[in-house]
N, C-alpha and C positions, 0 to 999 in steps of 0.2 A: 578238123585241122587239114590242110592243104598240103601238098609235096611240093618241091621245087627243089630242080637240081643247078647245081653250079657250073659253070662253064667245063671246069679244072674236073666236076665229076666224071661229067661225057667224055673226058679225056682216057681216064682211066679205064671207064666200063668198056671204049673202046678197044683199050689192049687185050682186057681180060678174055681167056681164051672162050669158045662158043658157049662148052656145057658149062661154066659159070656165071657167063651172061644169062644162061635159060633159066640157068637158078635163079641166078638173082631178078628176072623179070617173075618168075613165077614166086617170089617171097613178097615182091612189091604188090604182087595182087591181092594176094592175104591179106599185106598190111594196109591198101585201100580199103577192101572190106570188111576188117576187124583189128583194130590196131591190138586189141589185147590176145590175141591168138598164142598162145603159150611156143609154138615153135618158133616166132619169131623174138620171143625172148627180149620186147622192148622194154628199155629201159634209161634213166637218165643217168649221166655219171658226171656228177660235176656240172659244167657249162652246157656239155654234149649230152646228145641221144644217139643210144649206141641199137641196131636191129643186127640177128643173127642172119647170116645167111648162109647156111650148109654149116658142117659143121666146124672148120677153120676160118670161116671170114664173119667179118660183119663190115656194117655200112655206119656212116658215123652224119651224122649232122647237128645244126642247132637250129636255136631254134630266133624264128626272125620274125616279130607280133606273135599273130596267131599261125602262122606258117613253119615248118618245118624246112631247113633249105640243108640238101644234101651234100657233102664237099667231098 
């Protein structure tokens, strides 16, 4: 399955302050290399796939063919 992020994503990742970005680049590694890696806690909810990122955020996307596109 492929990642792709949405324009409106890079918006937000760019506010979020540094040590959440580091997080959240260092969760996305995991989840290129094992999506079922229990700390990231992937899962579908509905229409969406919701990944944990630390322990008050997550990252939400859906899903677009076989691609995952992040919003």
């Amino acid at each position: 399955m492929r990642h792709r992020a949405s324009p409106r994503f890079w918006d937000c990742y760019s506010a979020l302050p540094q040590d959440l970005r580091e997080l959240a680049d260092r969760c996305f590694s995991v989840l290129r290399q094992d999506m079922t890696h229990p700390s990231l806690q992937l899962k579908k909810a509905g229409r969406f796939w919701s990944v944990r990122v630390g322990l008050h955020f997550r990252a939400l996307a859906v899903q677009d063919g076989s691609d995952l596109l992040w919003f």
